[in-house]
N, CA, C and O of each residue as an XYZ file, in Angstrom:
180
protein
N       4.453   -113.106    175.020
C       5.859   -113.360    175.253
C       6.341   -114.363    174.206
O       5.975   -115.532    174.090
N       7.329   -113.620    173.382
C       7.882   -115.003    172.344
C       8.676   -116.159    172.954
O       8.985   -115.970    174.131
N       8.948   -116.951    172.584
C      10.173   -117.752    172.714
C      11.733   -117.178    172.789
O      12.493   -117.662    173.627
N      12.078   -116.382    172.104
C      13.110   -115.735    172.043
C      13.487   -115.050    173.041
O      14.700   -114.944    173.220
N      12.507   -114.361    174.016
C      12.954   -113.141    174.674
C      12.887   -114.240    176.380
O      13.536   -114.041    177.407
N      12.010   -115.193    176.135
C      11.849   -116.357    177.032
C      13.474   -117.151    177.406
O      14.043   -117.600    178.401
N      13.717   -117.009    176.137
C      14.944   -118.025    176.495
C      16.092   -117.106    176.855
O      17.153   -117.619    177.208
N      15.934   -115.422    176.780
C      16.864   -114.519    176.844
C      16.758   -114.336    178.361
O      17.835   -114.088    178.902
N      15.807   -114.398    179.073
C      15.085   -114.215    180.397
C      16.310   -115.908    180.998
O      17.211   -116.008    181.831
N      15.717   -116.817    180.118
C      16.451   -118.035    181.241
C      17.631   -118.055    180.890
O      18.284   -118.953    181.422
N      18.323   -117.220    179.992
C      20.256   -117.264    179.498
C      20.342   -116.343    180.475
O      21.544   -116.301    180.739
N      19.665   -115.434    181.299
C      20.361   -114.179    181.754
C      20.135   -114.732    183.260
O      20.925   -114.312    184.105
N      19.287   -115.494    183.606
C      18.849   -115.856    185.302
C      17.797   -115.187    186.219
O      17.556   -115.106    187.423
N      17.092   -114.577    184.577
C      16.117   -113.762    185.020
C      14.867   -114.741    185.403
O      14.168   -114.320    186.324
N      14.496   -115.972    184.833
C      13.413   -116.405    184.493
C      14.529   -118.424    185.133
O      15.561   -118.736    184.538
N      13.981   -119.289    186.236
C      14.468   -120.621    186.040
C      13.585   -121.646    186.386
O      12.387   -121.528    186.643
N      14.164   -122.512    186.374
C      13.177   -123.535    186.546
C      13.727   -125.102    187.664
O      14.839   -125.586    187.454
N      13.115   -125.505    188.396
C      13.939   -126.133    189.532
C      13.918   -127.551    189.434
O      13.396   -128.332    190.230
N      14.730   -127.899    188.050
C      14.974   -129.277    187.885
C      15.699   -130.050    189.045
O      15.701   -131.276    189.150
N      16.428   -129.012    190.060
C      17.167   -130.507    190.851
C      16.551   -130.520    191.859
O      17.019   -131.159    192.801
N      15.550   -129.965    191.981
C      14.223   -130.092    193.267
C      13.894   -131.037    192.730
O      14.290   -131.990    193.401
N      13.242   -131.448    191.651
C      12.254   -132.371    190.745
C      13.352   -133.632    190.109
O      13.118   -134.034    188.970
N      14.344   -134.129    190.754
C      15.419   -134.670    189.785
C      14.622   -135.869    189.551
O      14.246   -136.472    188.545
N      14.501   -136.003    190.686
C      13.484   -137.860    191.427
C      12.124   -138.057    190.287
O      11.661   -139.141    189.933
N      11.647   -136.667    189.839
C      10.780   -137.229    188.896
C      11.393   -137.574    187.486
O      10.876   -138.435    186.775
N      12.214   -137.057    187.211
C      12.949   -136.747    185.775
C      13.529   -138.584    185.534
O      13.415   -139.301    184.540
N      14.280   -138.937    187.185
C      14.789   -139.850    187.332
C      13.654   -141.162    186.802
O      13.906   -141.891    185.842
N      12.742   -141.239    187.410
C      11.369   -142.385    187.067
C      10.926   -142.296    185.697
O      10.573   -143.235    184.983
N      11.015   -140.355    185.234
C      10.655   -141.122    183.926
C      11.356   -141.517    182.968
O      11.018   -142.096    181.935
N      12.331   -141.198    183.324
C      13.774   -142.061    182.188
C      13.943   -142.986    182.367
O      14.446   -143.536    181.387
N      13.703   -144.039    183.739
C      14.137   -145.118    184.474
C      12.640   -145.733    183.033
O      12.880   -146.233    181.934
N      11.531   -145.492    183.513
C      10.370   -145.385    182.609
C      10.202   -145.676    180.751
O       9.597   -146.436    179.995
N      10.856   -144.896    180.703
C      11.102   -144.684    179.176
C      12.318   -146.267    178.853
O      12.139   -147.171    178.037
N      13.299   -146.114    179.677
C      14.452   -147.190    179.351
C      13.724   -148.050    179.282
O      13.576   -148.548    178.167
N      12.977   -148.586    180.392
C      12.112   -149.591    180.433
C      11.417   -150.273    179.795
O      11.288   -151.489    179.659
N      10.701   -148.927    179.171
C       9.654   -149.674    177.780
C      10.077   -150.201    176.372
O       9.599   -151.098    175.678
N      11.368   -149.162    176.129
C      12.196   -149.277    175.080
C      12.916   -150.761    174.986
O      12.984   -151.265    173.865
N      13.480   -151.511    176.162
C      13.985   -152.373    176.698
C      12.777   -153.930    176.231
O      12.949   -154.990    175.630
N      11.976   -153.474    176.696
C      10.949   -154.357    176.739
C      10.445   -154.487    175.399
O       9.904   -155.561    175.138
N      10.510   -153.612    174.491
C       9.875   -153.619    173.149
C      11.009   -153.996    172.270
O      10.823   -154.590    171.208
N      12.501   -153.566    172.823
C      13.074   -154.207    171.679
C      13.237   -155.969    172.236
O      13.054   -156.732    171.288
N      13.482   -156.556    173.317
C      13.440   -157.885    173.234
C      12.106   -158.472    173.043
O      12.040   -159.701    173.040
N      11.277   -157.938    172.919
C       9.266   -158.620    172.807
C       9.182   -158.514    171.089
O       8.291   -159.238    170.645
N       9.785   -157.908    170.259
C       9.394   -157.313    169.406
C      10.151   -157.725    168.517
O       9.732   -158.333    167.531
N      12.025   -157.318    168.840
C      12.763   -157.869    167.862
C      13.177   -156.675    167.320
O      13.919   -156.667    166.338
């Protein structure tokens, strides 16, 4: 299966994926990511 016909499958609603079941994880790791970024630019400069 290429990429192409993959992404033709998730443009059409043939093929999805259940990000707002999973938001709560998406949420921690951005909360996550801000975090470290945050921390490295005042530790670091």
């Amino acid at each position: 299966m290429s990429l192409r016909s993959t992404m033709h499958d998730v443009s059409e609603g043939r093929t999805t994926y259940p990000f707002v079941e999973r938001r709560w994880r998406w949420w921690t790791l951005s909360l996550i990511l801000i975090a470290i970024s945050l921390v490295s630019l005042f530790t670091r400069g």
